[in-house]
N, C-alpha and C positions, 0 to 999 in steps of 0.2 A: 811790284808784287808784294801781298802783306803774307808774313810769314809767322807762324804762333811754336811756338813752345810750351808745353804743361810736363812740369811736376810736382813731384810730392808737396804739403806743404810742410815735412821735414824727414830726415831720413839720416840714421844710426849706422856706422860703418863699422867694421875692425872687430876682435874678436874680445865677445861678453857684453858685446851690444844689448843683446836682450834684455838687460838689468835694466835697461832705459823704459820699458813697458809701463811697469806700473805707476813711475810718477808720472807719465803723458796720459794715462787714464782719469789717474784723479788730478791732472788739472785741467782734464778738458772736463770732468764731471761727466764722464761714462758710467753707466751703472752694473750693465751685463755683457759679458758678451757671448757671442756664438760663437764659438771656437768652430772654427772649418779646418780639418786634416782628412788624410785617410788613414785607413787602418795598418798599413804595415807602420807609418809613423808613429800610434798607439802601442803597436806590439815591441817594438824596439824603443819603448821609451823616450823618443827625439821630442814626442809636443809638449811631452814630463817636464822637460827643459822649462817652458812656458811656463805651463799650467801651476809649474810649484812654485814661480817668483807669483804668480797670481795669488795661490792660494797663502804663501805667507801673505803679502800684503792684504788679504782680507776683502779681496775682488770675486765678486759672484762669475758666475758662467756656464754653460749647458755644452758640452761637446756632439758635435755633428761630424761624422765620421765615415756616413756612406756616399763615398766619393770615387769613382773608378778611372783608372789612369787619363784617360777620355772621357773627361765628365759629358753625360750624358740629360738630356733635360727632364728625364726621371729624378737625377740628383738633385738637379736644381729645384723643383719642384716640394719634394721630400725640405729640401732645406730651407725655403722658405717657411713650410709647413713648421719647424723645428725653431726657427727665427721666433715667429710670432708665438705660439707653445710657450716657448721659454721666457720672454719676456723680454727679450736681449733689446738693445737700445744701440749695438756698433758691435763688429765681428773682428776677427784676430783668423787671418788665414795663416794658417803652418802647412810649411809643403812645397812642389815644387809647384809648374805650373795649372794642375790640373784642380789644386784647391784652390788655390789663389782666385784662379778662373769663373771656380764657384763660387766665390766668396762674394764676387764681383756683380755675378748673377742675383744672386741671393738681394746684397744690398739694393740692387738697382729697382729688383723688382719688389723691398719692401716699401722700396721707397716712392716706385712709382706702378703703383697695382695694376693699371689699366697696362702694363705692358705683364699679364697675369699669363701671356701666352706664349712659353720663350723663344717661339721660332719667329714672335715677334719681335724681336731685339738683334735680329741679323741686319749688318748692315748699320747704319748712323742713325738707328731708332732717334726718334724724334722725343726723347724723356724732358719731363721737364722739372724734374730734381734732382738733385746730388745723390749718388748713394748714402745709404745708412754709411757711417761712418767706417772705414775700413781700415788694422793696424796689419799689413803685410810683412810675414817672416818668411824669408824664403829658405829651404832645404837645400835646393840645388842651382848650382850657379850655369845657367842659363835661359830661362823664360824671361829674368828682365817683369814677368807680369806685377810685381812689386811696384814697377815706375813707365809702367804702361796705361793707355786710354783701349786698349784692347783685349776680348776673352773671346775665349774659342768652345761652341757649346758642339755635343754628337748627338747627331737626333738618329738615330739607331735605325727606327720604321723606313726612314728613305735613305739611310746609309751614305749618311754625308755628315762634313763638320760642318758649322757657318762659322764668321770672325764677326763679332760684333766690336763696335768701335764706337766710343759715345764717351766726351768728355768727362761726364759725370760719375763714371768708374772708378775715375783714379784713387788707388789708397791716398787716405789721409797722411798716416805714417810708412816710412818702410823702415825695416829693423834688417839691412844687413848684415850678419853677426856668421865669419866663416867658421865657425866653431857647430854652428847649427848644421854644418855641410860635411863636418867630419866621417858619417857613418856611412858615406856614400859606396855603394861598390864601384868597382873600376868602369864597369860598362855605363852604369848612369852618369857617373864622370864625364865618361866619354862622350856620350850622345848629349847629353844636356850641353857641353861646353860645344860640339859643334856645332849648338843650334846657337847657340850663343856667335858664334862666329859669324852662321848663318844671318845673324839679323844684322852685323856690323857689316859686312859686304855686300846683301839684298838693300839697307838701308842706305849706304854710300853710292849706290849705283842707280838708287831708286830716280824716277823721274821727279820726284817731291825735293830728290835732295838740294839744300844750301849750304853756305858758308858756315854755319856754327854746326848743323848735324856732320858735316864733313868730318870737322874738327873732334867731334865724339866719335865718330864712327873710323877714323883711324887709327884716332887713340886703342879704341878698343881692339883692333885688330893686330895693335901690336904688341898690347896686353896678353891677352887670348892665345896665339900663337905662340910669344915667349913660352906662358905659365901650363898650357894644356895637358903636355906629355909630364911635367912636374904634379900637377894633381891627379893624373891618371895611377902614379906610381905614389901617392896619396901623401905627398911633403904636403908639410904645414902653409910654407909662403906662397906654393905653387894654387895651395887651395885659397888661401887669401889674396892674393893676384886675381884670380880666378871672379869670385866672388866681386871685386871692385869692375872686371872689363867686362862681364855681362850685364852688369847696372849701366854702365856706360851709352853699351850699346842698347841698352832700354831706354834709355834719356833721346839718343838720337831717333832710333825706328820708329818709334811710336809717335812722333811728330810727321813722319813721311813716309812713313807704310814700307812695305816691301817688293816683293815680285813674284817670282813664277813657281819657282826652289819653292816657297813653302804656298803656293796652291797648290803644287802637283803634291808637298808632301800631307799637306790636309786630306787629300781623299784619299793616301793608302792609310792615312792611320781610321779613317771613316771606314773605308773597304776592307782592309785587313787586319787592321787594330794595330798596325807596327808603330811603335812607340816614336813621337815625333820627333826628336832629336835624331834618331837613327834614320829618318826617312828624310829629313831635313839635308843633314851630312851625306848620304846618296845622292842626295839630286844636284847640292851643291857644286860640285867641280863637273857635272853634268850640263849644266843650267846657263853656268861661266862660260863656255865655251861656247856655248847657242849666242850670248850676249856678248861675243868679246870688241866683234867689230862697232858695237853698237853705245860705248862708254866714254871714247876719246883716249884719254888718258891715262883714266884713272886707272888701270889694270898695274902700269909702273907703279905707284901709288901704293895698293894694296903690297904689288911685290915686295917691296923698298920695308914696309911695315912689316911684311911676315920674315924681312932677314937674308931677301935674296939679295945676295952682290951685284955690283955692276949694271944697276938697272938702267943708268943713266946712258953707259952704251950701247943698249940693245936698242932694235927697233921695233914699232910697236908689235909688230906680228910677235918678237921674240919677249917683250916682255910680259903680254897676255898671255901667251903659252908659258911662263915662267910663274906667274900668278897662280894660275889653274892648276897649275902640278903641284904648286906649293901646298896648295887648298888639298891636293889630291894625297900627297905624302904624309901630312898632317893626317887627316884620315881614316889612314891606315896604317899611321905608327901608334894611333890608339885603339886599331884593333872594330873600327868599323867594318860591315861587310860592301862590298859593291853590288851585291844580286840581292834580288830581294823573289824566290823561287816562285811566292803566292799568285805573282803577276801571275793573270790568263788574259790570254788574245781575245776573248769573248765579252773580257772586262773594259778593253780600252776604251770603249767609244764612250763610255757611262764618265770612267775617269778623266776621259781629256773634255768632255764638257764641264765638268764641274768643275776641274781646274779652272776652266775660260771664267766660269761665273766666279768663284772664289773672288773676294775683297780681295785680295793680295795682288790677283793678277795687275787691275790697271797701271801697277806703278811700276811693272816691271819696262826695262828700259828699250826692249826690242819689240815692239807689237807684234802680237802670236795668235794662233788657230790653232782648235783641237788637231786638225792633222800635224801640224809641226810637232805639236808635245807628244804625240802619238810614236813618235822617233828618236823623242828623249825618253820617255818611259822604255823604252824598245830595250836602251843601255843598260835597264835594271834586269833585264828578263836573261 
């Protein structure tokens, strides 16, 4: 079996990273950029961070700003339109995952027009160039979309997400810098790092997984779990922890896709708009438990990583139910909810198809039917 790995072709860690921007602009001989953020990051100053090592070193650039938490392919759209407008030649995403995502769209489709239709680019679009070039900052430490081959667009009219997945996405650079992640409230804290979680245990269980994603996707699990509840209560290390095990876990998932956890949580944030970390961490210890017979091992594995003792004596029944509690406690000692009220029974049968189709589904490691997920959604109601 041949096995691939893509990432960055460089990438900035630790805090005050960003200072590294503008000498990799002028010696890749960039001329403009599109600046992609959204607007609360405008209003509180965070892409100022950026925009003013830019603008001392004497770097042009047009900021594109209408971006909504669910980039929607009106955004996308809009931002191409502002890409080419402006003149821009490579884009600087600031944000969490939902600019970044744009950012993605944007280049992919300056780059390859004939995909001018974004609901053409769901799925392993067939492009046949690189994106415009892409300098990835990220805000919040869990999308990982910085050291990922994947974006997630909302097409609104049919009230669904798609994941598109296309090697040619990937940022050029990523600028992890935990100091960009400082202004975060507790709750974005919260939900982004459980998504973050979310990709290192959907990732590690996935049917794609190997030997070296393993290897990242532990790691990160044991990052993540130590540091979570330390950035939630907003320490410095806890958020620089933080910031290094959701890169981690981007290095790994994004070579071997995910599972169920985040198709079921792509259609509530499609259907309901519930911010995807928060619907992620719901379905999460949910999901775990659909799948526990169906991993082998590895559930001791995860346990061992998030801190539980004695995993070596338990048996499997007891260290899969130790895993998923862990996942479960973690959870809700930062303050996630478990209900998510919006569910209506009139909505399922829409949601658990489009779970089935979601790119995420195939890799999940127990093969499922919309009636199965119809009884894990049940647990949110």
């Amino acid at each position: 079996m041949i096995n691939r790995i893509m990432l960055n072709n460089t990438s900035y860690h630790g805090a005050g990273a960003i200072g590294e921007i503008p000498g990799e602009v002028k010696a890749r001989g960039y001329k403009k950029a599109l600046v992609c953020t959204d607007p609360d990051l405008i209003r509180f100053n965070v892409a100022q961070k950026v925009t003013d090592l830019l603008d001392k070193a004497g770097l042009a650039y047009t900021i594109f700003s209408e971006i909504k938490a669910n980039p929607t392919i009106e955004n996308v759209q809009a931002g191409v339109k502002a890409f080419h407008e402006a003149g821009s030649d490579y884009l600087i995403g600031i944000g969490g995952g939902s600019a970044m995502d744009t950012a993605k769209a944007i280049g992919i489709i300056a780059a390859n027009p004939d995909f001018s239709d974004v609901r053409s680019l769901e799925g392993a679009a067939a492009t046949q160039r690189a994106s415009r070039p892409i300098i990835a900052v990220p805000t919040t430490a869990g999308t990982a979309a910085e050291v990922t081959i994947n974006y997630v667009i909302t097409d609104t009219e049919r009230k669904r997400k798609f994941v598109c997945v296309d090697p040619h996405d990937m940022p050029v650079i990523a600028v992890v810098d935990p100091d960009m992640m400082s202004t975060m409230p507790k709750s974005l804290t919260a939900a982004t790092g459980m998504d973050a979680l979310t990709h290192a245990i959907e990732g590690y269980i996935t049917k794609g997984a190997w030997e070296m994603t393993d290897m990242f996707h532990l790691e990160a699990i044991r990052i993540i779990s130590g540091a979570l509840r330390a950035a939630v209560a907003n320490d410095p290390q806890g958020r620089a922890e933080m910031a290094l095990g959701q890169y981690i876990a981007g290095m790994g998932f994004s070579n071997v896709g995910l599972g169920v956890a985040h198709s079921m949580a792509h259609c509530l944030g499609a259907v309901y708009d519930t911010p995807h970390g928060v619907a992620c961490a719901m379905m999460l210890p949910i999901v775990m438990a659909y799948n526990a017979e169906f991993t082998g091992s590895k559930y001791r594995e995860i346990a061992r990583a998030m801190g539980v003792a004695g995993v070596d004596d338990m048996t499997p029944a007891e260290y899969r139910s130790a895993a998923v509690e862990a996942v479960r406690q973690l959870s809700q000692d930062v303050g996630i909810p478990t209900k998510l009220d919006k569910i209506k029974e009139e909505d399922l049968d829409y949601l658990c198809e489009s779970a089935c189709a979601d790119a995420c589904c195939p890799g999940n490691p127990r093969d499922t039917n919309p009636a199965e997920l119809r009884e894990l959604y049940r647990q949110l109601m």
